[in-house]
Each structure stands twice: as C-alpha cells, then as structure tokens.
C-alpha positions in Angstrom: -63.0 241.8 139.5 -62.9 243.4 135.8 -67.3 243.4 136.4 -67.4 245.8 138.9 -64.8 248.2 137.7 -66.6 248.4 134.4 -69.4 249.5 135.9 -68.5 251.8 137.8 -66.7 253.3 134.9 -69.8 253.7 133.0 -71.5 255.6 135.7 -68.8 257.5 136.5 -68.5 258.9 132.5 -72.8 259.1 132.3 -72.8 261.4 135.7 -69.5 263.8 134.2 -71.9 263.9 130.9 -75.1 264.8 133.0 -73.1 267.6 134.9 -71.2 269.0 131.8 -74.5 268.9 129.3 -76.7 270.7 132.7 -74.2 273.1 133.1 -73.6 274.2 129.2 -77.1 275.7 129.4 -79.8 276.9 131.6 -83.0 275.2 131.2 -86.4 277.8 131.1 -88.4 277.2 133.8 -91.9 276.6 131.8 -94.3 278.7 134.1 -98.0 277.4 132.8 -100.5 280.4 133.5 -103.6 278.8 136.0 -106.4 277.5 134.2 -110.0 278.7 134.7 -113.1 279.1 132.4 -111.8 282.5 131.3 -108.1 281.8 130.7 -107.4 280.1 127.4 -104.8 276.8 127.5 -101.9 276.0 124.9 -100.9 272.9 123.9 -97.2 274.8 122.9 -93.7 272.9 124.7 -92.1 275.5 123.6 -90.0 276.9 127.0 -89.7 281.1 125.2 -91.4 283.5 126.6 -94.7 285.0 124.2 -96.8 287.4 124.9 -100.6 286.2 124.3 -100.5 287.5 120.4 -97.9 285.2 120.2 -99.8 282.7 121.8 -101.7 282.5 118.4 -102.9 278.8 118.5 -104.5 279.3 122.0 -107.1 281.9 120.2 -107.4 281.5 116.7 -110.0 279.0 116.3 -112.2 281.4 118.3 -111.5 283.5 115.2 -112.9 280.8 112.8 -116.0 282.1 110.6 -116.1 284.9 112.9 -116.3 289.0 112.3 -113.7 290.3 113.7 -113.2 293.7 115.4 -109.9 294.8 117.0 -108.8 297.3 119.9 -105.1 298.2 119.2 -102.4 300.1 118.7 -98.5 300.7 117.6 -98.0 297.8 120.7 -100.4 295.4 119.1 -97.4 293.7 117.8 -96.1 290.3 117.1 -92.7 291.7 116.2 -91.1 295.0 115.5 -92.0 293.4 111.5 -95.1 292.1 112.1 -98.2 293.7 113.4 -101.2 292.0 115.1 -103.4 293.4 112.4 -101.4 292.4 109.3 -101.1 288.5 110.9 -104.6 288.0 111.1 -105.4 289.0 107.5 -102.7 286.6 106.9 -104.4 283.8 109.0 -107.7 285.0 107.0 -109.5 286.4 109.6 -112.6 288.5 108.8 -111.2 291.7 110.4 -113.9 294.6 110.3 -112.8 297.2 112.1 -110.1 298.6 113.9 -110.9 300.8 117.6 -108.3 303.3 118.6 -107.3 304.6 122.3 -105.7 307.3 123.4 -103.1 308.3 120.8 -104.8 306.6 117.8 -104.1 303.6 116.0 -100.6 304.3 115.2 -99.8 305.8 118.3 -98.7 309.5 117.4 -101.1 311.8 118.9 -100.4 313.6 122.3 -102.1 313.4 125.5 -105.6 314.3 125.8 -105.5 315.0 122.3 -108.9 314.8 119.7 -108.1 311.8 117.7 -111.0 310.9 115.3 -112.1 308.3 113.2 -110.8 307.6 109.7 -109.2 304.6 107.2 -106.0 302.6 108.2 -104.1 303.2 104.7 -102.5 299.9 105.1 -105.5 297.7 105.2 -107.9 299.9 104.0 -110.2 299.2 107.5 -112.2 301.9 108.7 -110.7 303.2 112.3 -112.8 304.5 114.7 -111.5 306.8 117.8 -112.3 305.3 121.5 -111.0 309.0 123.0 -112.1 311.9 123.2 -116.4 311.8 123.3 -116.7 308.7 122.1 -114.3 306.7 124.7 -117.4 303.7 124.9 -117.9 301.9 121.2 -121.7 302.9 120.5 -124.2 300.1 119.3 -124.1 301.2 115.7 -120.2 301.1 116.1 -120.4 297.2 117.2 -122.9 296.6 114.7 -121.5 293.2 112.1 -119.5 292.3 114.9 -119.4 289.0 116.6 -116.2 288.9 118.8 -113.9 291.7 119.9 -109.8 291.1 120.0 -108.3 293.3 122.6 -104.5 294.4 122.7 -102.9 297.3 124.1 -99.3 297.4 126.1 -100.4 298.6 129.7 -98.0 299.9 132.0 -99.5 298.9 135.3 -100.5 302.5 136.5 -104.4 303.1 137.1 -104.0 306.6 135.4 -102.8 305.2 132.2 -106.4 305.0 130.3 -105.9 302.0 128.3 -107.6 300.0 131.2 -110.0 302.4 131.2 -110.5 301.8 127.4 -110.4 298.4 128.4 -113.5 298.8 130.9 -115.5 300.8 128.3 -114.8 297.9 125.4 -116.2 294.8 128.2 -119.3 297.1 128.9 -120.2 297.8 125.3 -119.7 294.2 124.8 -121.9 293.4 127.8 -124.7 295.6 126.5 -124.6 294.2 122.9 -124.0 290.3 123.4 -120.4 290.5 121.8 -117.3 288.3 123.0 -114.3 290.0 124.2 -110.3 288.3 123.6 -107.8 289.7 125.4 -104.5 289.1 124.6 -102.3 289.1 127.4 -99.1 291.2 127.5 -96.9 291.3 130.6 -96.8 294.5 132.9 -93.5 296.1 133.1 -94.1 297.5 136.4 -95.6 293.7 137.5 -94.0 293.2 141.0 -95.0 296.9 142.3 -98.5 297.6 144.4 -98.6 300.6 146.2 -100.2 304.1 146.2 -103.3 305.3 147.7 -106.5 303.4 146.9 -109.0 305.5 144.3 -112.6 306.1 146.3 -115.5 306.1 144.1 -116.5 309.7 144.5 -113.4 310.8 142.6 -114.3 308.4 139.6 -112.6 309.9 136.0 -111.3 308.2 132.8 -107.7 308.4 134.6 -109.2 306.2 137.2 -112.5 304.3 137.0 -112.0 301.6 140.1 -111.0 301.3 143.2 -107.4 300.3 143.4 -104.3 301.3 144.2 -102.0 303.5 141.9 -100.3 301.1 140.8 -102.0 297.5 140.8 -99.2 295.0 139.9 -101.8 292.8 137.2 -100.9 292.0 133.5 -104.4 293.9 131.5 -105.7 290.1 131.4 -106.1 290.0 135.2 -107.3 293.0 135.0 -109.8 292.2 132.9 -110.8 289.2 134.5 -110.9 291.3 138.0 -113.1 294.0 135.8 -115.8 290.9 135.1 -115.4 289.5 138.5 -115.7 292.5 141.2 -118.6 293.3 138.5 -117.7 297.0 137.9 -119.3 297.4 134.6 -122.6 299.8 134.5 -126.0 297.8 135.9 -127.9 297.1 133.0 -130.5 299.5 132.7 -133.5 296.9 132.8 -132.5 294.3 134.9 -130.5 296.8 137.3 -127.8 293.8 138.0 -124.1 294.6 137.6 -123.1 293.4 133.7 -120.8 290.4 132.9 -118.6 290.5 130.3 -118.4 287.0 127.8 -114.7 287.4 128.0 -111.3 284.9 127.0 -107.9 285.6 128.1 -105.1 284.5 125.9 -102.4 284.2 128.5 -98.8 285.0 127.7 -96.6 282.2 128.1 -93.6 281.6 130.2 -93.9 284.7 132.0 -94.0 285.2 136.0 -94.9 288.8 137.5 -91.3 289.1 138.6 -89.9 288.5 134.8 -87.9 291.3 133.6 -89.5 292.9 130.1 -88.2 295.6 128.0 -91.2 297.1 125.8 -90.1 296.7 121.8 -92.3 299.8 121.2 -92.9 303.2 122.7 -96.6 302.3 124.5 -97.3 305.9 124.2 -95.2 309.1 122.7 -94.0 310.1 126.7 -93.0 307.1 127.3 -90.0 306.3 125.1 -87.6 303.7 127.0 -87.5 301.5 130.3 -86.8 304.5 132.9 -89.7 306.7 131.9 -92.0 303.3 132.4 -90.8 303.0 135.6 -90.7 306.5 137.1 -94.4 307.5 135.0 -96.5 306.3 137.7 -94.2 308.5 140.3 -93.3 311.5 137.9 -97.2 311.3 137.0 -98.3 313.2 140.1 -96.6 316.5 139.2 -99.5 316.6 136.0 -101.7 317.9 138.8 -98.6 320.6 139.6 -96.9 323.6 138.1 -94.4 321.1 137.8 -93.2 320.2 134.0 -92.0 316.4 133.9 -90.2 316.4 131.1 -92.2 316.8 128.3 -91.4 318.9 125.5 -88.3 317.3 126.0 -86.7 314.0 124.9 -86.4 312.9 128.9 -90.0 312.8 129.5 -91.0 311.3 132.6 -87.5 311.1 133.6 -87.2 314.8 134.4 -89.3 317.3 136.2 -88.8 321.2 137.1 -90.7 324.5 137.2 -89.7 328.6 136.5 -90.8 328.3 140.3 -87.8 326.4 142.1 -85.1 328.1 142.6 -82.0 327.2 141.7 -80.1 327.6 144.3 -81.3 324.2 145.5 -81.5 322.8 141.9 -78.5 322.5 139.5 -80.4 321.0 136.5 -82.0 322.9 134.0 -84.7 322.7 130.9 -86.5 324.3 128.3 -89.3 322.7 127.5 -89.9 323.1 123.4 -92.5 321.5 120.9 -92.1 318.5 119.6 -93.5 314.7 118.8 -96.2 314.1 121.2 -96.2 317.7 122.9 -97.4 320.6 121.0 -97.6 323.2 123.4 -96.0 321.9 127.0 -96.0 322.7 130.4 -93.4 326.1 130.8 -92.9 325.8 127.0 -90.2 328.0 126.4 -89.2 328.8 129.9 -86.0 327.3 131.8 -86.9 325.2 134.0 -84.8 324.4 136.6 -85.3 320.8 138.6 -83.6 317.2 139.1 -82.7 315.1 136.5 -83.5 310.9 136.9 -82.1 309.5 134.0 -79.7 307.3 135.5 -81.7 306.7 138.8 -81.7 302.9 139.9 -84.7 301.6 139.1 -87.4 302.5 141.8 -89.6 299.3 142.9 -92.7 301.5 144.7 -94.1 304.9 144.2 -92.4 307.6 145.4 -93.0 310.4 146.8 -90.2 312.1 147.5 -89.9 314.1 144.2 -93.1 315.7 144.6 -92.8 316.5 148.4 -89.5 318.5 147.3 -91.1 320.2 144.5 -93.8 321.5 146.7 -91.4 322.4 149.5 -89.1 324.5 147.8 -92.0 326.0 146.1 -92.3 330.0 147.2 -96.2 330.6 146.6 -97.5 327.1 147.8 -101.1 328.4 146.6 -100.3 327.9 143.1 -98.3 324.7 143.2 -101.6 321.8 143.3 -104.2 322.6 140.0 -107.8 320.9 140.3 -106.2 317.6 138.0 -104.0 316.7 141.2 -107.1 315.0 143.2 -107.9 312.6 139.6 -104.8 311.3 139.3 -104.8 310.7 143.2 -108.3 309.6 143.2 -108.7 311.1 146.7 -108.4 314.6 148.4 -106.3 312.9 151.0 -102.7 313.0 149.5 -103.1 316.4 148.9 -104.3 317.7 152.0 -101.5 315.5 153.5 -99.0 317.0 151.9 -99.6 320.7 152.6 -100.3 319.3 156.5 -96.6 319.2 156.0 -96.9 314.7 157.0 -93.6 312.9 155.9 -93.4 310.3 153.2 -93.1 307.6 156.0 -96.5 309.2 157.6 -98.7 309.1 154.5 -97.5 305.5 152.9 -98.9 304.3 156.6 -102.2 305.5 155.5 -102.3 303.4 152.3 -101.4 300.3 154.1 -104.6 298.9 155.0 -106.4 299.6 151.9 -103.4 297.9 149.8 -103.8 294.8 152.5 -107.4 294.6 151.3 -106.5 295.3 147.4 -104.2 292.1 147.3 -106.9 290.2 148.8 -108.9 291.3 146.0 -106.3 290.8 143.0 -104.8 287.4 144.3 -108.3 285.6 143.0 -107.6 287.1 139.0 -104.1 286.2 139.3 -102.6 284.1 135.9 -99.4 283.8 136.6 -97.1 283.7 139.5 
C-alpha cells in the first residue's frame, strides 16, 4: 500500500514544480528565418532577438581576407555604444570605404540636401556621398573592393530612398562582379501593405518599382525581391536583366508582427515611434501646401497650412529653422492644422488627413505641386481626389494590385 502512495507523491510534487518553474517565466519562441541560397544560417541557441549586425557569426567569415566596403549610417549600429563600423575594425576587417545615403554618414543633413564626399574623423576612412548626382557608386568608386556590407534602418515606405540606395548599390555590384551583404534589420511598419501600386512611367529616386506605398518587407526581402523580380538595369551587352551576387544576414528571433522601437533617429524627421508610423501617411502632404511638421520638433506628427482656416482647425504652428530643416515649408508663418501626437497607432495608410486638408482648402488650384504624383507613383490618387471619391472609393481601387503585390512578396519572405 505505502508503494503506490509514494509514487504518486513524487508525481504529484514533479508536475507542481513543472507548473510553478513554466509559469515564473515566458519562454521566447525561437522564430528561425527560412533558409535559401541567399539567406545566411546561424548556428546561435540564443532565444534574444538581433538584428542581422548582431547576427555577427552568420557573416563574418565572408569577411575573412576580404576588402571591405560599407553602406551605412547613424543606424548601422550594434548598440547605442557600439557602431557597425568600429566592430569590424575590432574583428580586423579590411574596411576601405564607407558609402553614405541620404543624410550622410552620420545622419545630420536635411532632406534632399547636397551631402558630399569626405574623411570619417573617427576612422580616418574616406566617405563617399551615394545622394545627390552620384546616388549609383561609379566603377572607379568600387575599385579595391571585393565584397560590399549593406546596413541602413528602413522604414517600410517606398518613398523612403534608402531602398532606392539599396537598388543602386546591387546594380553597381552587378556591373562590377562585387558581392553584396545585407544585414537585415526589422521593419517597424512590418505588418502594414497598402497604398496605391507605383506604375513604371512615374519611376523617381522616391520610388523606383512597382509596389505598393508601403510594402510590409524587412530591406533583406527587399533585396532578395530586387535580385529576383530582376529589376536591376539590362546589362548593356548582353541586354538580360542583371543579378545581384547577394547574402542576407537574417535577423534573429524576429516575426513581421514583432513590435520594435528604433534605438536611433533613422533620419533627422523622424525622431520617435509615432513619426515612423504616421511618415508614410503624413508623407503625401510633401506634394501639398501642406507643412507636416517640420521646422518643428513634431515632424511628421503634425501638418497645417497659412491656408486652412481656423475656424475648423484649433491647432496651431510656426514652422522655424532648425536640425534637419533649414528653411521649411511656411517657415515663419502660423500654421494652423491637427495635431497627432497622441493618435493610436494607425495600422494602414490613411487618407483621411489629406482629403481634409484639400477640402477645407479655399483655392484648390494651389493645394497639389508637381512632387504629389512621385510620391504617389501614379496620377490616379490625385485626380481621385479632386473627382471629390471617398476614402472607402479609392482604397477599392488599390485592392487588386495589392492582391497581386502579396503574391509577389510572399516568395522573398524570411520570416513569418
């Protein structure tokens, strides 16, 4: 009789342990990225999420006896105390060069403007600009280079240039028989598709491909969907589409649905979690006499003109100069429109703050300037909405396009 009752004593205490040690702490679901011959594997058990700079043992030995150019920025970072650049010197990589976006190397330089090339003071590597007229590395640029590392912060909107940086980087490295690493960082807009679909004749550096506004890929899938839909230039000799001899560090741990808070401004008008969000929305009104914000420190969280009235308005703005806008839109003029600071957080594009702008705008003739069709990537959005069409009317028109773009992005897909 004792037998029995000892046993079941000892199950009885293992199955109370089991429950109390599951319940002290949440095990991290350890989300492995898909394999493929572009998508670089880790060996790590580690169950933390890293982005793919953090996934250092995954692409270092591509490194080995190599020379070593990077694309980067401020976001090229493996903490807020350690930058991309400095580790590799560390791991003693042969770093050669450093290529800047939009913004520069350090990140500081406003929209659209002239960044050229000079010296990191840091390292003492030379810098060369990839904005302005020299957005595509040129051959003498590339020259003592055998692999390119690629990391920026992307945002997830087809306007934001960095994947159009990114498409210029694959094709020079197409045309000169260089490899291409991209480090994978996650998108914080990841779980949001939507927006019109860009048609070709309304190609520009704020949108080079045909895809929604915003496309819902990390810049890894993007860059594998780049290689694969073969949108790089036809080689001039052979007249074939180019291929890019590209590798994907993958971050780890991550799913599109994740949430991530960026550790560093990806750009100067973007400075926290709201202005990611609302950018590709609030974006639109930089084809308007709209201001959205900057000149302010609520860019992209903001918007309003000398032209609404305020009547229907009870927010106000002056827009001044300051870090990352030296002259902005209405600078010096009150402004009066809405203020989105402390918005929920929106989860597709909307179009609601624009159709209001243009409404209660008095001279409607003046309200659109010629950028509004780039940043749309099609004359259709605006025609629809001085045809007067709802919100509800012209979202139906993106539907079937967006169908066919999923179809598209589902065979790049890393991650869940």
């Amino acid at each position: 009789m004792k037998y029995p009752i000892y046993r079941f004593t000892i199950v009885f205490s293992l199955l109370i342990l089991s429950v109390s040690c599951g319940s002290s702490k949440k095990a991290i679901p350890q989300i492995k990225p898909r394999t493929d011959n572009i998508t670089l594997t880790s060996t790590s058990t580690d169950v933390t999420f890293k982005t793919g700079a953090e996934n250092f043992e995954s692409y270092l030995p591509l490194l080995k006896d190599k020379r070593v150019g990077i694309v980067t920025n401020q976001t090229g970072i493996l903490s807020k105390e350690k930058h991309l650049v400095d580790f590799l010197i560390e791991q003693n990589v042969n770093l050669q060069k450093i290529y800047a976006p939009e913004h520069g190397f350090r990140g500081t330089a406003d929209a659209g403007e002239l960044i050229i090339d000079g010296k990191d003071t840091k390292t003492n590597l030379p810098i060369i600009s990839l904005y302005g007229n020299n957005k595509k590395p040129k051959p003498e640029q590339l020259e003592g280079i055998d692999i390119l590392v690629f990391d920026l912060q992307d945002v997830g909107a087809r306007f934001y240039t960095y994947i159009s940086s990114l498409h210029y980087v694959m094709e020079a490295c197409a045309e000169n028989n260089i490899s291409l690493l991209v480090l994978d960082r996650p998108n914080p807009n990841g779980t949001i598709i939507d927006g019109p679909i860009l048609e070709k004749e309304h190609k520009s550096f704020v949108g080079m491909h045909e895809i929604p506004v915003l496309h819902g890929m990390t810049i890894g899938e993007y860059a594998k969907m780049i290689n694969g839909e073969k949108w790089l230039n036809p080689s001039t000799s052979s007249g074939q589409a180019l291929q890019c001899d590209l590798k994907v560090a993958p971050c780890l741990n991550y799913s599109h649905d994740m949430k991530y808070s960026l550790p560093v401004k990806p750009s100067p008008n973007l400075p926290n979690d709201q202005s990611i969000n609302l950018y590709a929305s609030l974006c639109f009104f930089e084809g308007t006499n709209v201001s959205l914000g900057r000149g302010t420190e609520k860019q992209f969280q903001i918007y309003g003109s000398p032209f609404l009235p305020e009547s229907e308005f009870d927010f106000s703005f002056t827009p001044q100069p300051n870090f990352g806008a030296k002259d902005p839109v209405h600078n010096g003029k009150l402004c009066f429109g809405e203020d989105l600071t402390e918005i929920r957080k929106v989860n597709r594009l909307e179009l609601k703050w624009l159709l209001k702008a243009y409404e209660n705008t008095s001279d409607k003739t003046v309200f659109f300037n010629d950028f509004f069709t780039k940043l749309a990537g099609t004359k259709k959005l605006r025609e629809q909405i001085e045809a007067g069409m709802t919100e509800k009317e012209i979202r139906k028109t993106w539907q079937e396009g967006l169908e066919q773009f999923k179809e598209v992005r589902k065979k790049y897909l890393i991650y869940e």
